[in-house]
N, C-alpha and C positions, 0 to 999 in steps of 0.2 A: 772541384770539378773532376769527372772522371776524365780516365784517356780517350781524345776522340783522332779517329784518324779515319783516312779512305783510302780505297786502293790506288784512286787515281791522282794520290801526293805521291811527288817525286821522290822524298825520301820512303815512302811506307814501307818495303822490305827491310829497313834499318829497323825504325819503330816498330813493326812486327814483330823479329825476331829479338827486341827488346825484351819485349810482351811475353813472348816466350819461356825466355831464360830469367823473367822476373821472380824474388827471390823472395816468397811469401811466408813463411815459417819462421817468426819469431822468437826462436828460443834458444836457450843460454845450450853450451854444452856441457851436456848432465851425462853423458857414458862413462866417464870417471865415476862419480856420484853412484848411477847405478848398478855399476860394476862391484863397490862395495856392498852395496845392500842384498844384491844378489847371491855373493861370496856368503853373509855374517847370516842369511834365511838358511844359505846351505849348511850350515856349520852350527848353525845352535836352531833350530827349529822355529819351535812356536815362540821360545823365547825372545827370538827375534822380531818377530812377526807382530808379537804384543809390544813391543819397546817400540818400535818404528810408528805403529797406527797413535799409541798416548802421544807418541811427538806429532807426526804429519796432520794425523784428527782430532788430538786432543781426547781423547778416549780411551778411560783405562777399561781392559777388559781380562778377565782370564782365559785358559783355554777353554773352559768348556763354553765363554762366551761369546767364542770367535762365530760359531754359527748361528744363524738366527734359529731358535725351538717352533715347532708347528704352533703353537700357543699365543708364541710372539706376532706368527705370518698369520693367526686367522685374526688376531687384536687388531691388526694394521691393515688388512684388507677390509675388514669392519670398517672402516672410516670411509671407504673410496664410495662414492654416489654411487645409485645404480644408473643415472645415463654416462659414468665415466666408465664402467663398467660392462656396460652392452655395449659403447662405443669401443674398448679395447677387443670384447668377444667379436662382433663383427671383425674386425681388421685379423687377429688372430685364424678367424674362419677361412677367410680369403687368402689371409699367405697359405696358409696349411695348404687351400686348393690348389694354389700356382704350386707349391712345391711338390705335391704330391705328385703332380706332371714330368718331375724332371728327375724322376727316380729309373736308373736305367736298368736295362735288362740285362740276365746271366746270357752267355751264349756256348754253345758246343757243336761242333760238325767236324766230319770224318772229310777228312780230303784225298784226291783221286789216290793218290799214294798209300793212306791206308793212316795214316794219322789223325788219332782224334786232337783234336785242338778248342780250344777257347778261353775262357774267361768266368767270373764271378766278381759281384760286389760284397763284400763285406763293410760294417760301419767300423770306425775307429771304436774302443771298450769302452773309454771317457774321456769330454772335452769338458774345459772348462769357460767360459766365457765373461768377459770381463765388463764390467758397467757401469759408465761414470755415476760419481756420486755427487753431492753439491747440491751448486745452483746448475751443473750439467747433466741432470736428471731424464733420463727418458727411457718410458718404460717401453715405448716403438722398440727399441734397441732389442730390450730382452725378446721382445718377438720376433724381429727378423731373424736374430743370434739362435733363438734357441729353438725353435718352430721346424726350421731346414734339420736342426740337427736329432732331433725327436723321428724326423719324418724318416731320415735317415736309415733309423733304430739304434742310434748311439745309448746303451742302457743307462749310462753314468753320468747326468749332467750338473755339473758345479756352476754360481756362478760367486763374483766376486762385486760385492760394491760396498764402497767406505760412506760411513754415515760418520760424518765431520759433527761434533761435537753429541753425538748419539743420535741426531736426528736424520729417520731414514725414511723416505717417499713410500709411501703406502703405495700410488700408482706403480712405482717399477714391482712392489712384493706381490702386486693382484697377476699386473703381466706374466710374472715368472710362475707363479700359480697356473693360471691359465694356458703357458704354453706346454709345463709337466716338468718345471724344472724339479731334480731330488734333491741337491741340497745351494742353501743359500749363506756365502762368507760377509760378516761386517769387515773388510778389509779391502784395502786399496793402493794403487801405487804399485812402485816397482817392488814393492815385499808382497805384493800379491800375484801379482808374475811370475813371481819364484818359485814363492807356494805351489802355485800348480804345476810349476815345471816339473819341479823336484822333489815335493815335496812334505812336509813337516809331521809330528806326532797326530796332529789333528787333522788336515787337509791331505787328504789322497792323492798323490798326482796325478797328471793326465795325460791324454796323448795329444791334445789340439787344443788352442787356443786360439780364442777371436775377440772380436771387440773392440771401440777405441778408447781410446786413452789419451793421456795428455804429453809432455815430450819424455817425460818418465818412465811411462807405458808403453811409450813407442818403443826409447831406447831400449826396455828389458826384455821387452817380445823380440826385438833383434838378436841380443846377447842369446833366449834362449833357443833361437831356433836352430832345429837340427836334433838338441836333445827331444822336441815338443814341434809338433806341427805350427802354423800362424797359417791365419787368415791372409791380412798384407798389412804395411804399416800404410793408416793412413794419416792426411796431410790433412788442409785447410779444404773446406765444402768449395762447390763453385759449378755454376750454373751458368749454360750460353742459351741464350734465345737467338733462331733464328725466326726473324717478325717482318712480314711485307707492312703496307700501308692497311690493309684490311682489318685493323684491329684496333680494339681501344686500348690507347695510351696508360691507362692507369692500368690496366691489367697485366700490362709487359711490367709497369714499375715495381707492382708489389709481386709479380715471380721473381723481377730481378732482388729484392730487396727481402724474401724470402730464406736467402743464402745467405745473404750481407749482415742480415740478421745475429747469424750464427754466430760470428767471431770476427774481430778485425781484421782477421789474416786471411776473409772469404772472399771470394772473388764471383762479379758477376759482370757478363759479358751479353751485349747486344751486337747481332749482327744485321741490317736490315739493304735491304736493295734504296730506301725510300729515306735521304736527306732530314727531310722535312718531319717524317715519319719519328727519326730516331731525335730530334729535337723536341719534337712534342714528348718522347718517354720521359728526357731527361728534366722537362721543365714538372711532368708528371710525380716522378721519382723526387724532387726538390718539396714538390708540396705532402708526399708521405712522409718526408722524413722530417715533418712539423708537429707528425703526429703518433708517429709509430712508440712502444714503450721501451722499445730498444735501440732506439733512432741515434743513438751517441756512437754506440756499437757500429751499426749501420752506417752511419755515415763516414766515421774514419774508412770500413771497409770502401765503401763507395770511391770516397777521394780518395785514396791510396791505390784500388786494382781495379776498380771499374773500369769497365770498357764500351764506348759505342762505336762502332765500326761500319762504315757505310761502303758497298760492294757493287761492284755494277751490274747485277743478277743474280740468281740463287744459284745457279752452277759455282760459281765462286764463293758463293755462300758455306755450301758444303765441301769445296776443296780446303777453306779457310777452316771451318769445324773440324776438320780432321789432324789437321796441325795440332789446333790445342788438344785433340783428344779428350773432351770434357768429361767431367765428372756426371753432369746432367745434362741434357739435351733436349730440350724443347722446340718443336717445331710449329709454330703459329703462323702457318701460312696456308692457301688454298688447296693443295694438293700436297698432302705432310708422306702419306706415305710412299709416293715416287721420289719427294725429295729424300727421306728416308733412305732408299736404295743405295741412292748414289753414297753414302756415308758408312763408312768403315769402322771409326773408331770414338766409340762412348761407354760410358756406362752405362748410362740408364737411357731410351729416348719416348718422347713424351708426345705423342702425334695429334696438332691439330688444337685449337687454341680453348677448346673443351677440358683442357687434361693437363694442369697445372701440375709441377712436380709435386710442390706439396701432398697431392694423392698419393702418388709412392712413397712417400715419405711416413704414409699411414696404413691406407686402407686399400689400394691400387690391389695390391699381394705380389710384384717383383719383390725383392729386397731392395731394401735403402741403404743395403752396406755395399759400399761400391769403389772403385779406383778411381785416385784423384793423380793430381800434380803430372799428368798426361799419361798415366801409365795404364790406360784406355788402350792404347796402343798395344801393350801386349798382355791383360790380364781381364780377367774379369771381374764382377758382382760376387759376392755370397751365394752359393747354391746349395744346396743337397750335398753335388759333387765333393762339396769340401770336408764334408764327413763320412766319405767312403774311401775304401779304399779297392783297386781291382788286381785282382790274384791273376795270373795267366794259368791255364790248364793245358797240359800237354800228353797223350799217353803214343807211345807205339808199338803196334803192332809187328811183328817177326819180319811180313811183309815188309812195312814201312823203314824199320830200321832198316834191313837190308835194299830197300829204294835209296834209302838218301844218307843212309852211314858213313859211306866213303867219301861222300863229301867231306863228310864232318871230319874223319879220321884223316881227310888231305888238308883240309884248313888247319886243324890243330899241330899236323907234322911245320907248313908253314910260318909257326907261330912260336915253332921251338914248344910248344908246349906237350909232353911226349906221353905225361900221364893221360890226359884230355885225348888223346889218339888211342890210347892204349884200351881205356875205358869202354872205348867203342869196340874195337878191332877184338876185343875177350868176345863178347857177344856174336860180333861176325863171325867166328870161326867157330862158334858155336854151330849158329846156321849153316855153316857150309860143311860141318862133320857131320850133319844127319844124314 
């Protein structure tokens, strides 16, 4: 059974802020582990990089095998259907769109003082993006990841995915195709983290890294950041619905159970004004999970972090949504986008019970790389944004310097800093001997 409580239990603010500080992330700690692997990619290159993949993948390969040859990517997109095919090009079309929207503009203007001032974006030179391999395959990934940063005009895009015993998804090498990726690593793990941080004879480094990963991934993207830009690390999926009585029951079940899907450590949360409402999900949600082919998955997730929550209105609905900061936000209820307003903090939100997450997950065109574990709160989605970077532009004028110099030359005397004063005050005495 998931957790079910209401706000009008005496205890609920205890169980709430349980709920909260629930501790989902089941994994060993590997920062020791990756700290070495990191170190021995730094230090011996590719020779690294190939000893690690024969151990983690099982897959011997030399250097020049490390990338996949355009021979190999047209052999293995040969395989993908063409309805998987037009189904990945639409979804590809559609992010392209939303993102080409969120490309901003240079700016410059003379202010009354006489100073030109502004701005410019530039792309970072090369990101590299990381894509699980496995049975955690998905080629959506490489088009959110790499789509925003194409749009960007990032020239150099890498990515990295480990094909565990040599066998690599034709769908992710059609998507990376499709979205313009230049080159593609058989490599994985936290020796492919490295790779691009730092790195090796073969692999170029980069300046920005994205993607998820496993707690190995996580922990290298943290090690490397600072040398290398990051995305964010993220956590376990996890999805709130908030659902009046006006809806059917199996449709809440299978969005909730859409996330639950993912991994045991996913979390999905119902919040409904309507008792009765959130009983029928759950008897709903019991009979998917008879049927579903991940239902094992599912259901541990289920029992272990599901949540129904019953609230005495939607104003509380949304005051409650903003607690957990969700990762997805679905609103299945009659008026989504005022309830919408009231709410501050999500990832993604989903308006209106037409617009299952699932769609951003694919073909919507937001991204579906997003903040989890609540940190909704202060961060955002995957954008554009994360592949630019903005230069500030400053010039002045005789005029202007001499406007607002002395400032400067009084602040810097304040500051003990006497070259900073000085700098200025050459120039002003300039102006004032003509």
């Amino acid at each position: 059974m998931p957790h079910v409580l209401s706000t009008t239990d005496p205890d609920f603010e205890r169980r709430f802020a349980q709920l909260l500080t629930m501790k989902r992330e089941d994994s060993p700690d590997v920062d020791e582990a990756v700290a070495a692997i990191i170190a021995d990619v730094r230090a011996r290159g590719d020779a690294a990089v190939l000893e690690l993949t024969e151990k983690f993948d099982r897959l011997a390969l030399t250097p020049e095998g490390l990338r996949f040859s355009g021979e190999e990517v047209d052999a293995l997109c040969a395989q993908v259907s063409a309805e998987e095919r037009e189904a990945l090009e639409l979804a590809a079309q559609r992010i392209r769109a939303y993102h080409v929207r969120q490309m901003p503009e240079d700016a410059l203007w003379t202010d009354p003082d006489g100073a030109t001032l502004g701005w410019r974006w530039t792309p970072v030179s090369a990101a590299g993006l990381y894509v699980p391999g496995g049975l955690a395959s998905y080629p959506s990934s490489v088009l959110m990841n790499a789509i925003p940063a194409k749009v960007a005009g990032v020239p150099r895009l890498a990515i990295t995915v480990p094909t565990p015993d040599g066998v690599a998804n034709p769908l992710v090498l059609m998507a990376a195709r499709i979205a313009g990726v230049d080159e593609i690593y058989r490599i994985g793990g936290a020796q492919a983290i490295a790779a691009l941080a730092y790195g090796t004879e073969t692999v170029a480094p980069v300046d920005k890294i994205t993607g998820p990963g496993n707690a190995f991934v996580a922990a290298a993207k943290r090690r490397v950041f600072g040398k290398v830009g990051i995305d964010m690390i993220a956590g376990p999926s996890e999805i709130l619905v908030i659902a009046d009585r006006h809806n059917d029951p199996d449709w809440i079940a299978v969005d909730l159970m859409s996330q639950a899907e993912h991994d045991e450590s996913a979390q999905a949360i119902l919040i409904t004004d309507d008792a009765a409402f959130g009983e029928a999900v759950a008897r709903a949600v019991e009979t998917r999970l008879e049927t579903l082919e991940r239902r094992a998955i599912a259901k541990r997730s289920w029992e272990a972090f599901g949540v129904i929550l019953t609230v005495r209105d939607l104003h509380e609905a949304a005051t409650l949504s903003d607690r957990f900061a969700p990762e997805h936000l679905e609103l299945c209820v009659e008026a989504p986008e005022a309830l919408s307003a009231k709410i501050t903090h999500a990832g993604a939100i989903f308006l209106g019970n037409w617009t299952p997450e699932a769609i951003g997950d694919y073909v919507g065109g937001p991204n579906h790389v997003l903040p989890t574990a609540r940190s909704a709160r202060f961060s955002s989605g995957l954008s554009v944004l994360d592949f630019l970077k903005r230069t500030t532009l400053a010039k002045m004028s005789p005029a202007a310097l001499a406007a607002i110099g002395p400032a400067a030359e009084r602040l810097a005397r304040s500051e003990s800093l006497e070259a900073h004063g000085l700098s200025v005050r050459a120039r002003l005495d300039r102006l004032n001997a003509r």
